[in-house]
C-alpha positions in Angstrom: -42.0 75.4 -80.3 -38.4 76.6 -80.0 -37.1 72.8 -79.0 -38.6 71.8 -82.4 -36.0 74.9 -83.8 -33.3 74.0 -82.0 -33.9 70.1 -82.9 -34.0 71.1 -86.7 -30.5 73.3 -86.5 -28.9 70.5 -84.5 -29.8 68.1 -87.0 -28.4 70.4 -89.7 -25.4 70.3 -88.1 -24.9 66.9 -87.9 -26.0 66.7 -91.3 -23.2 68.4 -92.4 -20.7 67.6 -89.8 -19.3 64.7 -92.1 -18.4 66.4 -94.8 -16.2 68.5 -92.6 -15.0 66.8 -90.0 -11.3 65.9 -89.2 -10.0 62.0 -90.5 -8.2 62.0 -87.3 -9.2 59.8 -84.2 -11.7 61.7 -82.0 -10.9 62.3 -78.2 -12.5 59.2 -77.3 -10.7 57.5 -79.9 -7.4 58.4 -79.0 -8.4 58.3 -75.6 -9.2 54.5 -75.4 -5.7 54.1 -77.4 -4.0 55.8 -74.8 -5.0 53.5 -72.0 -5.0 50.2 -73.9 -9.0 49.5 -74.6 -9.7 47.6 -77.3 -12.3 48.4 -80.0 -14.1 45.6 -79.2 -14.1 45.8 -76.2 -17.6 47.4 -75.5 -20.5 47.0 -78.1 -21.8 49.5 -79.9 -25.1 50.8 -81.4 -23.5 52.7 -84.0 -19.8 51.8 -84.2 -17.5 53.9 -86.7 -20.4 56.5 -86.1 -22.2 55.0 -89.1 -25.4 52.9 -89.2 -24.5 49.2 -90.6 -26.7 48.8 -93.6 -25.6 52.0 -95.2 -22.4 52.7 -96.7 -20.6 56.0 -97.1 -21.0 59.6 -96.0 -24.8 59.1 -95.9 -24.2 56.4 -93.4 -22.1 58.8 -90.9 -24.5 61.6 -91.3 -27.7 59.0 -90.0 -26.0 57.8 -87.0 -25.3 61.5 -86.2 -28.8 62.3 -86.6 -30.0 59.1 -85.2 -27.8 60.1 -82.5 -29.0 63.3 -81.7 -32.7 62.0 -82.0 -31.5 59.8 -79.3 -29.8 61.9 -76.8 -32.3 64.8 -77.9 -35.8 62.0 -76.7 -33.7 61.1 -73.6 -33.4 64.3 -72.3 -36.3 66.0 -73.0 -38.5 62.3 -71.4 -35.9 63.2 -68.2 -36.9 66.9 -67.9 -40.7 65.5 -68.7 -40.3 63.0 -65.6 -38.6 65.7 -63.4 -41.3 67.8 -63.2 
């Protein structure tokens, strides 16, 4: 029952998180600018952290849910498999 709490607080956050995050490139971002890797170079599920058929902040704030749904399912099916 706590996981289900801490799932529901994480996905606050990430609900909110758009409305105050920084316009500047992320780590990553700047990181891949630093050493020359193109955009385009890698495909991604979510790019721009925003889900294509959406537009807006709504559209950031469902790829960061969707993206903590997915990391969030991954780990817990590893810990599941572990044991």
């Amino acid at each position: 029952m706590k996981w289900v709490h801490l799932l529901l607080i994480i996905i606050a956050i990430s609900a909110v998180a758009p409305y105050v995050a920084s316009k500047n490139p992320d780590g990553l971002q700047k990181t891949a600018e630093l050493i020359g890797v193109q955009e385009s170079s890698f495909p991604a599920l979510m790019p721009g952290y925003s889900v294509g058929f959406l537009r807006g902040d709504i559209s950031n704030v469902m790829a960061m849910i969707a993206g903590v749904l997915i990391v969030f399912t991954s780990g817990y099916a590893i810990i599941k498999l572990r044991k």
